[in-house]
C-alpha positions, -999 to 999 in steps of 0.1 A, spaced: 228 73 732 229 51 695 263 44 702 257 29 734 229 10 726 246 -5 692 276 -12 718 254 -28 742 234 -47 712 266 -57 692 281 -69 729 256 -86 738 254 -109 702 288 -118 707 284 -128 741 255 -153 732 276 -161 695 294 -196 715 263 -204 733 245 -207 702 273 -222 687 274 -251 712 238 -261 706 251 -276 671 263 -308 675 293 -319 647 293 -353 658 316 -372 670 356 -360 665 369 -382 636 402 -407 645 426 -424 622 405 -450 619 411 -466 578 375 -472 574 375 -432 572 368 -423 536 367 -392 515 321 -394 519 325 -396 557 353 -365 560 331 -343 531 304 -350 560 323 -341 590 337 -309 574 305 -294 564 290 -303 598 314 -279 614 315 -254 588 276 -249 588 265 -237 616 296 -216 614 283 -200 584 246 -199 596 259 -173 628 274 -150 600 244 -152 579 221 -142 609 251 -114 625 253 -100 589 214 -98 586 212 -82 626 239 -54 613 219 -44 586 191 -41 604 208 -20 627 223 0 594 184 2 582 180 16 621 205 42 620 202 53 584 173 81 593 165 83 558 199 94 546 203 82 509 238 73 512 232 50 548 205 35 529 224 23 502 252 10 527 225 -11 547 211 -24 514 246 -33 507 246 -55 541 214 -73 527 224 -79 494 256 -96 503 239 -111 534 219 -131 507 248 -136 482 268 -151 507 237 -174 517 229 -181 481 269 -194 477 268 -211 512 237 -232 499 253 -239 464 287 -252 479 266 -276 507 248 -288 485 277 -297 456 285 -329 476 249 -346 473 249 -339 433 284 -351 429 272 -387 449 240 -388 434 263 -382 397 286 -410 403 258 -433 420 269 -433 453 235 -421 470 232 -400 496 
């Protein structure tokens, strides 16, 4: 019975994953236009690679719930699903440092924002 219902949860989050993924909106695709510069590409990048990284942030934070779930009060699952968490907010933790590298390298060399 767990297994279906983790199948059936687990299915179910990928099905809705590219719905989700479609109410982001990167903007407009970039041409080979020479006004493009290096500020307006950093830009474009990160807009796709965000919300990206946001739906791996909130499946990696569903599976260790479900971990938590399944664990039963067995030590060793326990210390698994902890592992999910920690790294869940490691990898958010990095994922905020590197987005945020491009605004202090403008504001450093007086660019603005």
């Amino acid at each position: 019975m767990n297994k279906k219902l983790i199948l059936a949860s687990v299915s179910t989050v990928l099905l809705t994953l590219p719905v989700v993924m479609l109410a982001f909106d990167p903007g407009p695709i970039p041409n080979a236009a020479p006004t493009l510069n290096i500020n307006q590409i950093i830009d474009i990048i990160f807009s796709i690679i965000w919300p990206v990284a946001v739906a791996f942030f909130i499946i990696m934070f569903v599976l260790a719930a479900f971990a938590f779930f399944n664990a039963k009060g067995d030590a060793t699952a326990v210390a698994g699903a902890r592992n999910f968490v920690i790294w869940g907010v490691v990898g958010v933790v990095v994922a905020l440092i590197a987005w945020s590298i491009p605004f202090i390298v403008r504001n450093t060399l007086g660019q603005g924002i």
